[in-house]
C-alpha positions as CSV (number, residue, x, y, z in Angstrom):
1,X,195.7,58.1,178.9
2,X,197.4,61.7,180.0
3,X,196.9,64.4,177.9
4,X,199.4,67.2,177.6
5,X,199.9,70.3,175.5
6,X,202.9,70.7,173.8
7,X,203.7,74.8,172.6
8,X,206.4,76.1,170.1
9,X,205.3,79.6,170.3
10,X,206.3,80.0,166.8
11,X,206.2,83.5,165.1
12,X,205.4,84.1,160.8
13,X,205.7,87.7,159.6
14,X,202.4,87.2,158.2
15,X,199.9,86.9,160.6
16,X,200.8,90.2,162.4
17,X,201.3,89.0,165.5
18,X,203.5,89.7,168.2
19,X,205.5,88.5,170.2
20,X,203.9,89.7,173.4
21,X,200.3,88.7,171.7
22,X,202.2,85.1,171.4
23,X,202.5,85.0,174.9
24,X,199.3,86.9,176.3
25,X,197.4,83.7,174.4
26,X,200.2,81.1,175.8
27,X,199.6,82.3,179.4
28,X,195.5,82.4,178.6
29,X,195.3,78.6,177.2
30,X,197.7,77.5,179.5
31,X,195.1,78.5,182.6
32,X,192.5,76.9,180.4
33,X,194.6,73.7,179.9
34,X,194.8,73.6,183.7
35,X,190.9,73.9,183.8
36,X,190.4,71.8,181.2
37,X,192.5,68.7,183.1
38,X,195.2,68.5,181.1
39,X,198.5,66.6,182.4
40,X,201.8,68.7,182.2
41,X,202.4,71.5,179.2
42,X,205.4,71.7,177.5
43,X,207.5,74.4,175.7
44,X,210.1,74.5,173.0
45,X,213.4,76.0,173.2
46,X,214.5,78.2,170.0
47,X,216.8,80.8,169.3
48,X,217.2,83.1,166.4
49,X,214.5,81.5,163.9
50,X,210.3,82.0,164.1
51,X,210.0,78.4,165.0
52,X,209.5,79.4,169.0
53,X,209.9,82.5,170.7
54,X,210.6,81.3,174.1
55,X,214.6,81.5,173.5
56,X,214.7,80.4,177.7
57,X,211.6,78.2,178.2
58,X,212.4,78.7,182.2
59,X,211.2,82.6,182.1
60,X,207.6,81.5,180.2
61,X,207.2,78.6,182.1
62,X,208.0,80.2,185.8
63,X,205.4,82.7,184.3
64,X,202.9,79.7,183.9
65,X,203.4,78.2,187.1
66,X,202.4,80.8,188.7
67,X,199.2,81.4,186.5
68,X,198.4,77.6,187.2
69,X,197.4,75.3,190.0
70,X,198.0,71.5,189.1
71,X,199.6,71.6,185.5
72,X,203.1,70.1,185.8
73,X,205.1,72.3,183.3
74,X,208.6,71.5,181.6
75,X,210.6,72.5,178.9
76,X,210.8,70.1,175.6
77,X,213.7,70.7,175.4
78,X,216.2,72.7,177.2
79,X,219.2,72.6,175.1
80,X,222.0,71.1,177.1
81,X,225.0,72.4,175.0
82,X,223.8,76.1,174.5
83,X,224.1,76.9,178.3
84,X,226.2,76.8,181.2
85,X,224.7,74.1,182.7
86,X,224.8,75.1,186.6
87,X,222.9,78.0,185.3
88,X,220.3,76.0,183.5
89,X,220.3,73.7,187.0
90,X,219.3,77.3,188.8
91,X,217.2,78.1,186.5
92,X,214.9,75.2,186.1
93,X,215.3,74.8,190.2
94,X,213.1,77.8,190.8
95,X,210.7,76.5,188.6
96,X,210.2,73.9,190.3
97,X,210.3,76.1,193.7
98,X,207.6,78.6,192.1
99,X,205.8,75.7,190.8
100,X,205.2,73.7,193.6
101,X,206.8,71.0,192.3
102,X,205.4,70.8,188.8
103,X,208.6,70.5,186.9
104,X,209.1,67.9,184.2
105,X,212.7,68.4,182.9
106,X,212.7,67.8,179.4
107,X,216.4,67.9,178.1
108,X,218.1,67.7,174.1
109,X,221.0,68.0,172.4
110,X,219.7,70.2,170.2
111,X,219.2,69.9,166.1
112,X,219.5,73.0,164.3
113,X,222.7,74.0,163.5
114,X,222.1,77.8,162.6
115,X,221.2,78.3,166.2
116,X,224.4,76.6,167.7
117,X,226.1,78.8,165.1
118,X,224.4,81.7,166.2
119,X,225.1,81.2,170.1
120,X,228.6,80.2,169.7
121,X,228.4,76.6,170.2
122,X,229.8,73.1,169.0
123,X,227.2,71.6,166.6
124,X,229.3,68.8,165.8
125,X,230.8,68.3,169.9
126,X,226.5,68.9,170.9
127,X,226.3,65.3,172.2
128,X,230.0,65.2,174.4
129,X,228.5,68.5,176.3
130,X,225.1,67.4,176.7
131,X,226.2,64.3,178.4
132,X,228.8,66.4,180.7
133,X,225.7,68.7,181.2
134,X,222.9,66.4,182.1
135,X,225.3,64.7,184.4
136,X,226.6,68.2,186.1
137,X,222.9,69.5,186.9
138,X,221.8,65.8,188.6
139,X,224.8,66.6,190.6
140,X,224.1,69.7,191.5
141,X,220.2,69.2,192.0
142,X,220.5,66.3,194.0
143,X,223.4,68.2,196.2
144,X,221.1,71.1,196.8
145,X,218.4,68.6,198.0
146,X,220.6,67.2,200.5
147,X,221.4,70.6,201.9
148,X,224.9,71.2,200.2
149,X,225.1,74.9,199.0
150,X,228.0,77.4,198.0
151,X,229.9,75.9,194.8
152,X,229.7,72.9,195.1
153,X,225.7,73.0,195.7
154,X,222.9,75.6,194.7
155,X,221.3,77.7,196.6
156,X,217.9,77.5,195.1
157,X,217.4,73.7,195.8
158,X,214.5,71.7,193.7
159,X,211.0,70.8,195.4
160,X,210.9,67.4,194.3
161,X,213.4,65.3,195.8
162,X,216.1,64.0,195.2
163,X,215.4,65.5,191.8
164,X,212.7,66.9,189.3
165,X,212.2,63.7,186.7
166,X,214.1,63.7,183.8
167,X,212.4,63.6,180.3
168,X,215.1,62.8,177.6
169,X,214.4,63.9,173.7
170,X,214.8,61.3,171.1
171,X,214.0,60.7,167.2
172,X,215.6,57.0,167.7
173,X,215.6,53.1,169.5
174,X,218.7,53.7,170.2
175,X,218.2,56.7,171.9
176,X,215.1,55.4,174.0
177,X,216.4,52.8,174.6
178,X,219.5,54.7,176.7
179,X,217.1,56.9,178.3
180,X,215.7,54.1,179.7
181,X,218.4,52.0,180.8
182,X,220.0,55.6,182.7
183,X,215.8,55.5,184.3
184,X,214.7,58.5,182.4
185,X,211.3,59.1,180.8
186,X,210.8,59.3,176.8
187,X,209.8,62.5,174.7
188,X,209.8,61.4,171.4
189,X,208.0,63.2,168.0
190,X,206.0,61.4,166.1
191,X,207.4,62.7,162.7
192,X,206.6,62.5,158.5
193,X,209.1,60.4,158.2
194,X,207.5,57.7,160.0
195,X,205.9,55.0,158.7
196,X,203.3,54.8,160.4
197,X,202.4,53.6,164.4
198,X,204.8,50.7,164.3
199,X,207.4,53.0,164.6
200,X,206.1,54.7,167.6
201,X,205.6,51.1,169.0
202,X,208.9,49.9,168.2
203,X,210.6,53.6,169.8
204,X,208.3,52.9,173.0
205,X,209.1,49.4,173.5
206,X,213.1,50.2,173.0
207,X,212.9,52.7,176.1
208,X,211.1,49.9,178.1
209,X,213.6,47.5,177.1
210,X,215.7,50.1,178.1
211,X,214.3,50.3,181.6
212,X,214.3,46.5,182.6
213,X,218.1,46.2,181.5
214,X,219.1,49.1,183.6
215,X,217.4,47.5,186.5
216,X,214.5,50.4,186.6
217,X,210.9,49.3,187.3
218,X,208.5,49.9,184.6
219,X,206.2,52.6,186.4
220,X,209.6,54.6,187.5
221,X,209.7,56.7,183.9
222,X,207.0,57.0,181.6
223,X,207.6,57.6,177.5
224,X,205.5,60.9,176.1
225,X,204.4,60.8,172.5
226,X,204.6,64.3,171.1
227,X,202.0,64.6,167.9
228,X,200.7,67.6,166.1
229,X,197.0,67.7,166.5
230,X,193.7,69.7,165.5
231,X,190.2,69.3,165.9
232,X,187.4,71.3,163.9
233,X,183.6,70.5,163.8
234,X,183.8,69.0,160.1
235,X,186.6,67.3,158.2
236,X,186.9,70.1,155.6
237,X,187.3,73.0,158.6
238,X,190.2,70.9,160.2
239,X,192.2,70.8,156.8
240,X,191.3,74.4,156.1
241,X,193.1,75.7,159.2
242,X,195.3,72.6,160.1
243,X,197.1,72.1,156.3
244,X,197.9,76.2,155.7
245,X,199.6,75.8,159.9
246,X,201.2,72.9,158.7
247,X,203.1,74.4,155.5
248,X,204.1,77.0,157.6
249,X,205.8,75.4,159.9
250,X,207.8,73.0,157.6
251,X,209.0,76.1,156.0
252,X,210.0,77.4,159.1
253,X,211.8,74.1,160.7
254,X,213.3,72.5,157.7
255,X,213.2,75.0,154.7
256,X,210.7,73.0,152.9
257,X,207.2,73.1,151.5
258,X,206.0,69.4,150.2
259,X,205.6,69.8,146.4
260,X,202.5,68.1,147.1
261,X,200.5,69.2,150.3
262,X,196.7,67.5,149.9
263,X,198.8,64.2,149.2
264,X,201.1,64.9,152.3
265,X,197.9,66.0,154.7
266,X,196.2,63.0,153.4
267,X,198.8,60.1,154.0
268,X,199.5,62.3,157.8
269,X,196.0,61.9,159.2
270,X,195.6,58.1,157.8
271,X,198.6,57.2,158.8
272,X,197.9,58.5,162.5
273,X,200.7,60.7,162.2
274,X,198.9,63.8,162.8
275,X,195.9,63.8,164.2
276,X,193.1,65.8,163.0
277,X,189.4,65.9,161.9
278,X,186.0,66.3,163.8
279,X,185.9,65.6,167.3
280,X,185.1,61.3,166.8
281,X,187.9,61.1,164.1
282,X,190.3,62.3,166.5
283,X,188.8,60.4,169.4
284,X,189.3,57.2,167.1
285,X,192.9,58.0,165.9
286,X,193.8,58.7,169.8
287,X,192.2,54.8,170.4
288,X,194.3,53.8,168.1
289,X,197.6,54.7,170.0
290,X,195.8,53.7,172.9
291,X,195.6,50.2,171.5
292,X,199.6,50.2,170.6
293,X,200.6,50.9,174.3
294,X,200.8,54.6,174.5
295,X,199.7,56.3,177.6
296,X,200.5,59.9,177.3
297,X,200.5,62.1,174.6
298,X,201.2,65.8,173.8
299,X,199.3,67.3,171.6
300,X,200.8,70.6,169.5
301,X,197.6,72.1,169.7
302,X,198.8,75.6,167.8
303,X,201.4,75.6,165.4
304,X,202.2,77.7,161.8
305,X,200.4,81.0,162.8
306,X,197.3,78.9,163.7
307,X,194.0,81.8,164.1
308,X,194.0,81.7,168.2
309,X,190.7,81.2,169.1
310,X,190.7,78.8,166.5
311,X,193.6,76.4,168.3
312,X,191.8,77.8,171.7
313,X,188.5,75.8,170.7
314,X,190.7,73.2,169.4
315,X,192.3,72.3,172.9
316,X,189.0,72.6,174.2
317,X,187.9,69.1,171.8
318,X,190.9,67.7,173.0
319,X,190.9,67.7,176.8
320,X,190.6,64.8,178.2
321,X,187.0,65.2,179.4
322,X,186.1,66.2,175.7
């Protein structure tokens, strides 16, 4: 199974820290998830709100590239509607130039209102202009790669050709199951408000459906299971740092803080929702996605305001030689 690291960068007035401490320790882990063998890391895109503090994933992640040798790096998401979208094509081109070719191109529509409101976009028009987006910086990428340049082209053109691969972000079938049939990959969150791994099995299975009906072969895209994740030496340690990270960043994404948080950390970690625990709890609950078909998952590995070094020994337990 891959392993990948997936960051939101998020920010609470609390802990003190800064934003430039947010992303000394990003750029730190992320040579140490590169040592440690992990597959691709990706970053969030957020604007005005302390759920991430990468507002333009391209300008951490060109950043990381160059600090890294083999980790394939991509934004999850870049979101479509908030950005001219030849601009995003330039921008995510010279990653891929000053990575080598490590770019995974995660893209969204976006979900948080506030920001579109804040930026001066369409909340309720998002999915009409990430459609016209998507499909503008294909164009434009595979132009570039086939040597067109001035307006019609780019002049920065991609590494990878005829395009970097395209990772689409989903909460639904329906939406797998068009990411597959248009030959895209999968991110998808495993969320509370699943029921459990069934649902992850039913959201992988509609993108492979999706695949065969568009005529794609199987091994062409791959689906990534996003899940947040924390490993301590005893049971009691995980909860003591993983269920304080995990109120905060409810708070922070939807407003909310369960009325009930042992019940709610509780029915996560049985459930396999979240994973977290001592090293051969994790190892199991990891088995049993294995088991359900899932071959690559990204792990948010520090979330809420999480203690550094604590999340640093963390992704340590989680690498894939752990």
């Amino acid at each position: 199974m891959r392993r990948s690291v997936f960051w939101l960068l998020d920010q609470y007035a609390e802990t003190g820290e800064t934003v430039a401490r947010i992303h000394a320790t990003a750029l730190h882990q992320a040579r140490l998830a590169d040592e440690l063998g992990f597959h691709a890391l990706w970053l969030a895109e957020h604007h005005f709100m302390p759920l991430g503090t990468a507002p333009n994933p391209a300008v951490v992640l060109a950043a990381i590239a160059q600090a890294t040798t083999r980790l394939r790096v991509g934004p999850a998401v870049a979101v479509l509607p908030m950005r001219n979208p030849i601009l995003i094509a330039e921008d995510y081109a010279l990653v891929d130039v000053l990575s080598g070719g490590r770019l995974n191109m995660g893209v969204g529509t976006g979900s948080q209102a506030a920001e579109f409101t804040g930026m001066g976009a369409d909340f309720e028009g998002r999915r009409a202009a990430y459609d016209a987006g998507l499909s503008e910086i294909c164009a434009r990428w595979q132009a570039a790669s086939g040597g067109v340049r001035g307006p019609e082209g780019m002049n920065v053109p991609p590494v990878q050709m005829p395009r970097p691969p395209i990772y689409v972000a989903t909460g639904t079938d329906d939406g797998a199951y068009a990411a597959g049939k248009a030959g895209h990959s999968l991110l998808t969150l495993v969320s509370p408000a699943m029921q459990g791994l069934g649902d992850v099995e039913a959201r992988n299975a509609a993108h492979a459906r999706g695949l065969a009906d568009g005529g794609h072969a199987a091994e062409s895209a791959e689906s990534v299971v996003v899940v947040f994740a924390y490993v301590a030496a005893t049971e009691e340690a995980a909860k003591a740092t993983a269920l304080p990270a995990m109120l905060n960043f409810f708070k922070a994404a939807a407003g909310i803080v369960p009325p009930d948080p042992d019940g709610m950390y509780s029915y996560l970690c049985a459930s396999d929702l979240a994973l977290a625990g001592t090293p051969e709890q994790v190892a199991a609950q990891i088995e049993r996605y294995a088991a359900i078909g899932v071959r690559h998952l990204a792990f948010v590995s520090r979330f809420g305001g999480m203690d550094a070094q604590a999340a640093e020994d963390s992704l340590r337990a989680l690498a894939p030689a752990a």
